[in-house]
N, C-alpha and C positions, 0 to 999 in steps of 0.2 A: 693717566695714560703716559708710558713710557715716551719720547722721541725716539727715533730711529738714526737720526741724527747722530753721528759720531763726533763732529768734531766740538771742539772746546770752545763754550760761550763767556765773555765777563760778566758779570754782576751788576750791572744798569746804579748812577749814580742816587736815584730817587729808591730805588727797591730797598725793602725791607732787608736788612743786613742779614745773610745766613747764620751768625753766632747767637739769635735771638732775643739779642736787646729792645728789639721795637724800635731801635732808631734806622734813617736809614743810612746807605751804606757809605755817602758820602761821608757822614757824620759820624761814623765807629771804622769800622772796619780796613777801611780803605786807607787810613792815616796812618796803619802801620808797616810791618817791611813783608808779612804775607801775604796770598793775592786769593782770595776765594774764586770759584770760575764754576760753571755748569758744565757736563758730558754727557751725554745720554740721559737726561733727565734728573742726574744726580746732579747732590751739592757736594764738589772738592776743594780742599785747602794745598795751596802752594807753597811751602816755605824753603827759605834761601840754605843751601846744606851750611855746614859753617865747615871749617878747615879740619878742625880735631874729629869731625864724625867723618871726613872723607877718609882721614887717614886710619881711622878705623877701622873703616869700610875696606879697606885696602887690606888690613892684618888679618881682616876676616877671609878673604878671599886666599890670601897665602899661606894659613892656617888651612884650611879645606884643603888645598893641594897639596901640602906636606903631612896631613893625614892621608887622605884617603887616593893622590895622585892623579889628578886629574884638578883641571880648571873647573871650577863654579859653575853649573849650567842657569838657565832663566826659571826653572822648574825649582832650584833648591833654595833655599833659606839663609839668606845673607847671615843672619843670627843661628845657625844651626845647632848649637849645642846650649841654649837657652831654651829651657818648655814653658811653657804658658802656664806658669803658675801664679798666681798674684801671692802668695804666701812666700813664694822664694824669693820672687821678687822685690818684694815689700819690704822682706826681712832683710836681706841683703841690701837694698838700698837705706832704709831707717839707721843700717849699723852704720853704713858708712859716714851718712849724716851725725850720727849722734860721736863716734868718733875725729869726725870735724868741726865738734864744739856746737853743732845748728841749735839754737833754741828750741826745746822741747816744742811750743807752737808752730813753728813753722815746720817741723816735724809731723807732727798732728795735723797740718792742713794740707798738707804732703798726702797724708793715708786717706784722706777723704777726697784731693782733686786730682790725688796723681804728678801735680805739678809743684815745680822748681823755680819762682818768677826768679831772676836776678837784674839786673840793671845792662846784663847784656843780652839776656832773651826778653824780655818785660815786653817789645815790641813785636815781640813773633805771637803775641798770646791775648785772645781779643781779652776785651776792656773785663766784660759782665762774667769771664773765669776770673780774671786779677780781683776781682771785686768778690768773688765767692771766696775763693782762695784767705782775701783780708777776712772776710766774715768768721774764717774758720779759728782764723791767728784769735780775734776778739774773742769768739766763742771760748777758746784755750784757758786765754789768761782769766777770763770773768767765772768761769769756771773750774778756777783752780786756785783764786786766791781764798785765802785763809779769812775766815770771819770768824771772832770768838764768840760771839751774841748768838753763831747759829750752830743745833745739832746734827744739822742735814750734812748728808756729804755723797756727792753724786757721784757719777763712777768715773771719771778723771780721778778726781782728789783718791778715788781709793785705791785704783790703779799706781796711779804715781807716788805714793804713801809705800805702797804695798809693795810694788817692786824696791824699792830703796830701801824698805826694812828688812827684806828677805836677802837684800845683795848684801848689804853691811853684816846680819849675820853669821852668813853664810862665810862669808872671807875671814868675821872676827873666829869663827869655832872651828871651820877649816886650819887655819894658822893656828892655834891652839892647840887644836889635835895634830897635825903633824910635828910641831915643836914634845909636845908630849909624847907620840910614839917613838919620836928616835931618843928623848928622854929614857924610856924603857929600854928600851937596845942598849944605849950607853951603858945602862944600872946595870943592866942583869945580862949581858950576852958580850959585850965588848969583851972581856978579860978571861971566856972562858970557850966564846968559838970561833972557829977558823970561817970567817963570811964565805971563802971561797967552797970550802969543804963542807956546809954546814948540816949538824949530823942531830937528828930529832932522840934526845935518850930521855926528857923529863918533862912537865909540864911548862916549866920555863922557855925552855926548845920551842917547844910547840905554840908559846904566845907569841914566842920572837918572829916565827915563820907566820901566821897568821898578822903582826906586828905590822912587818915589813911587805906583805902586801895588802896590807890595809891602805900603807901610804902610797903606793904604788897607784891604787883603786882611787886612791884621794886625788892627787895629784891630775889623776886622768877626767875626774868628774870635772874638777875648775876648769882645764884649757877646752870640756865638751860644753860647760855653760857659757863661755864667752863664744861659743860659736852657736849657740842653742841648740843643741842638741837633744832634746827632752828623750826619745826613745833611749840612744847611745848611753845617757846620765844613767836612765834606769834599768838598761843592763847592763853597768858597771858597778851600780848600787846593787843589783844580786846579789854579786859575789860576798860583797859587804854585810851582808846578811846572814850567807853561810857562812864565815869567819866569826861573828857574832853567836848562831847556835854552837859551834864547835866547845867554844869559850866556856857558854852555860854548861855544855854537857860536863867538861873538864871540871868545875866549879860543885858540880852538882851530884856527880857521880863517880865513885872512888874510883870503880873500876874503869870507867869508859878508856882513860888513857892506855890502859894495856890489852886491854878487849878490841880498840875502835881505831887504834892509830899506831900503836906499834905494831899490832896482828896484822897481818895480810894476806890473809885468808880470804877466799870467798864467802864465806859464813860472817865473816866478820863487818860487810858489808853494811852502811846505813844510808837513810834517804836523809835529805831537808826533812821533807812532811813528818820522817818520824820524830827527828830534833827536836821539828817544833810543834810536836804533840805530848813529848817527854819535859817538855819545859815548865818549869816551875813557876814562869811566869803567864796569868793567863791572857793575857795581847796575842802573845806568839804564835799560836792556833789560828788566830783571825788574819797576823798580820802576814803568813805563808799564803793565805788565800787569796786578800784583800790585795798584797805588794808582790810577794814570789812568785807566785803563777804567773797574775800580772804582768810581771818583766818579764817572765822569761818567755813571751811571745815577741820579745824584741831580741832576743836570742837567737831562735827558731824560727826557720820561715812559718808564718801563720799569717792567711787568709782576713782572717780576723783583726790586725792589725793594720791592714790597709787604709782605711780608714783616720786613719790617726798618724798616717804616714802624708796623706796627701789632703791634711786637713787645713783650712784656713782661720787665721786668728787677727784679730785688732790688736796690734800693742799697746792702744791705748784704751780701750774697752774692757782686756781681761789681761790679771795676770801672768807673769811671762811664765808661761807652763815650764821651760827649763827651769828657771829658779828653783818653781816647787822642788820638781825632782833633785835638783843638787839638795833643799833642804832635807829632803827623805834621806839621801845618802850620807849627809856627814850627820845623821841621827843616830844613823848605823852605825857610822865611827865611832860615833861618842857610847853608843851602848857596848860597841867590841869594847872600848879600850877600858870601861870602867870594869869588863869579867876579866881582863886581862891585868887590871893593877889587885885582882883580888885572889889570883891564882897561888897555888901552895907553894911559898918561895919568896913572894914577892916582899921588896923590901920595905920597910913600916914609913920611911918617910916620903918615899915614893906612893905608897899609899894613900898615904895624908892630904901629899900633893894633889892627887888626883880627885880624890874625893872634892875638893874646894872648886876645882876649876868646871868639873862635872857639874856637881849642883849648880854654879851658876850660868853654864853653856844651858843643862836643861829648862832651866827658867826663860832664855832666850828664844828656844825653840818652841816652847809652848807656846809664847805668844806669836811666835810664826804660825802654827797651824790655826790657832786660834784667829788670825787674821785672813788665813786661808780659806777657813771655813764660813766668813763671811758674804762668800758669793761664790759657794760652791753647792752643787746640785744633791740632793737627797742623798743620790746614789755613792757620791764619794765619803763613802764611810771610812776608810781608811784615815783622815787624817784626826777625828775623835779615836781611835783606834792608838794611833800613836799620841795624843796629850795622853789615852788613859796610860798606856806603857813607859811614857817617862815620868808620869807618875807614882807608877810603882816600885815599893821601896825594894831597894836593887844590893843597897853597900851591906844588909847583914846586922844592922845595928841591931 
């Protein structure tokens, strides 16, 4: 039964501490710099503001009034432009920690209590959180150190494996493919077109503009992955996609260039989905379904995408879903650039080049999804989809 009692009771020295230790409060609680008290029946915590959260409290309040004019009333939300997400929050807080160097553990014991102890809050935070908190750091490390005697491997170890191998090759094939398209550009369009004026008359033309925003599309995925953007990555990797059919059809079909890209007709009109039904490679059909469609609800407002807009994830449970998608997108790269070093024109040792650094990007990448798909559900076929397609023999030999 409720009190009716409004006003504020203390915490009796012998009672049972409110933070649930089983000691009592004289003995936990009480020794530190916040004050637990009763109100109406409830149990509230008092803690001392500290300086830096006043004067925050302060920017907040002058912010509201320089937006919307008007002082702060008692009804609105000191934090007003913060929603209650724990996934924004988390994410946002983990970057800024793991960009201040914190120890992946204390990191990790962070996403499980929420909390930050340091040596100048460690006294505002009862005993039996500090003590869960440590449990979690121990859990971290005993759980993530290496043993060669064992084949087990829990989902820390594969998490943290797994983001680090997909970041390293993402950054090594990204930088390789962008060194290698402006390579092309250099070879084959430096000395014959005006960048400002640039005028599509052959198949070279046409890799060069496909080329150059391929890197453009690259460029864009890296600075969406360091802020994780998982949807943004993968409707950027779109594009990258249809640059990538265009390539094939060029490669594949004598006519397409004068039918499909100089004509500008309405007749002369083509979809993705037909690209990639005319393609000679058989991925391509699955991977318009399985990837293109896919993204392009992250294009398009769609209903159906909500979901996965306002969804929550463990950074240390599952892989960093942006990752993946950046790995989808510089897959794209690398399959645009290997139709683009194969186009009628291309020069033989530019070719050569390509061919080496390709086959060994593709090997990299394989064992990404292959890693992927180690804790990935039935339904994400897409990433066997892409081992079979960079498997498949592409250079012609």
């Amino acid at each position: 039964m409720i009190s009716s009692d409004n006003t504020s009771q203390v915490i009796k020295d012998k009672e049972h501490c409110p933070c649930d230790s089983g000691r009592q409060y004289r003995h936990c609680c009480k020794k530190k710099r916040f004050r637990w008290y009763k109100k109406s029946g409830a149990i509230y915590k008092s803690i001392p503001l500290q300086s830096e959260v006043s004067v925050e409290l302060k920017k907040q309040r002058a912010l509201f009034k320089e937006i919307y004019g008007r002082e702060m009333g008692k009804h609105d939300f000191v934090f007003f432009s913060i929603y209650n997400n724990k996934c924004n929050f988390d994410k946002f807080t983990v970057r800024l920690l793991q960009k201040a160097n914190v120890p992946e553990e204390y990191i990790y014991a962070y996403t499980q209590t929420g909390l930050i102890p340091t040596e100048l809050n460690a006294d505002l935070i009862p005993d039996i959180e500090l003590e869960e908190f440590t449990s979690y750091v121990q859990e971290y490390r005993e759980h993530t150190q290496h043993n060669p005697n064992s084949n087990k491997v829990n989902i820390l170890m594969y998490v943290k494996f797994s983001n680090q191998f997909l970041n390293e090759t993402f950054d090594k094939i990204s930088d390789y493919s962008i060194h290698s398209y402006n390579y092309f550009i250099k070879t084959h369009l430096e000395e014959r077109q005006d960048f400002f004026n640039y005028n599509v008359q052959s198949h070279l033309d046409f890799g060069g503009l496909c080329a150059i925003k391929t890197l453009k599309n690259l460029e864009s995925i890296e600075q969406l992955k360091e802020c994780e953007l998982e949807e943004n990555i993968l409707a950027t990797s779109r594009f990258v996609f249809e640059s990538y059919l265009y390539m094939i059809m060029l490669n594949q079909d004598k006519s397409f260039f004068q039918k499909y890209i100089i004509n500008d007709s309405k007749s002369s009109k083509i979809t993705i989905k037909s690209l990639s039904e005319r393609s000679k490679f058989d991925q391509d059909k699955k991977l318009y379904e399985l990837f293109f469609k896919a993204s392009s609800k992250y294009v398009h407002v769609d209903v159906l995408t909500a979901q996965s807009y306002f969804r929550v994830s463990n950074p240390f449970e599952e892989v960093d879903r942006s990752l993946i998608a950046s790995i989808i997108g510089v897959t794209f790269s690398i399959l645009t650039l290997e139709q683009i070093s194969l186009l009628e024109g291309s020069d033989s040792q530019f070719k050569e080049d390509i061919r080496y650094m390709i086959q060994n990007a593709k090997q990299d990448l394989i064992k990404c999804f292959e890693i992927i798909k180690c804790n990935a559900s039935p339904q994400d076929e897409i990433y066997s989809t892409m081992i079979l397609r960079l498997r498949e023999n592409t250079m012609n030999e």
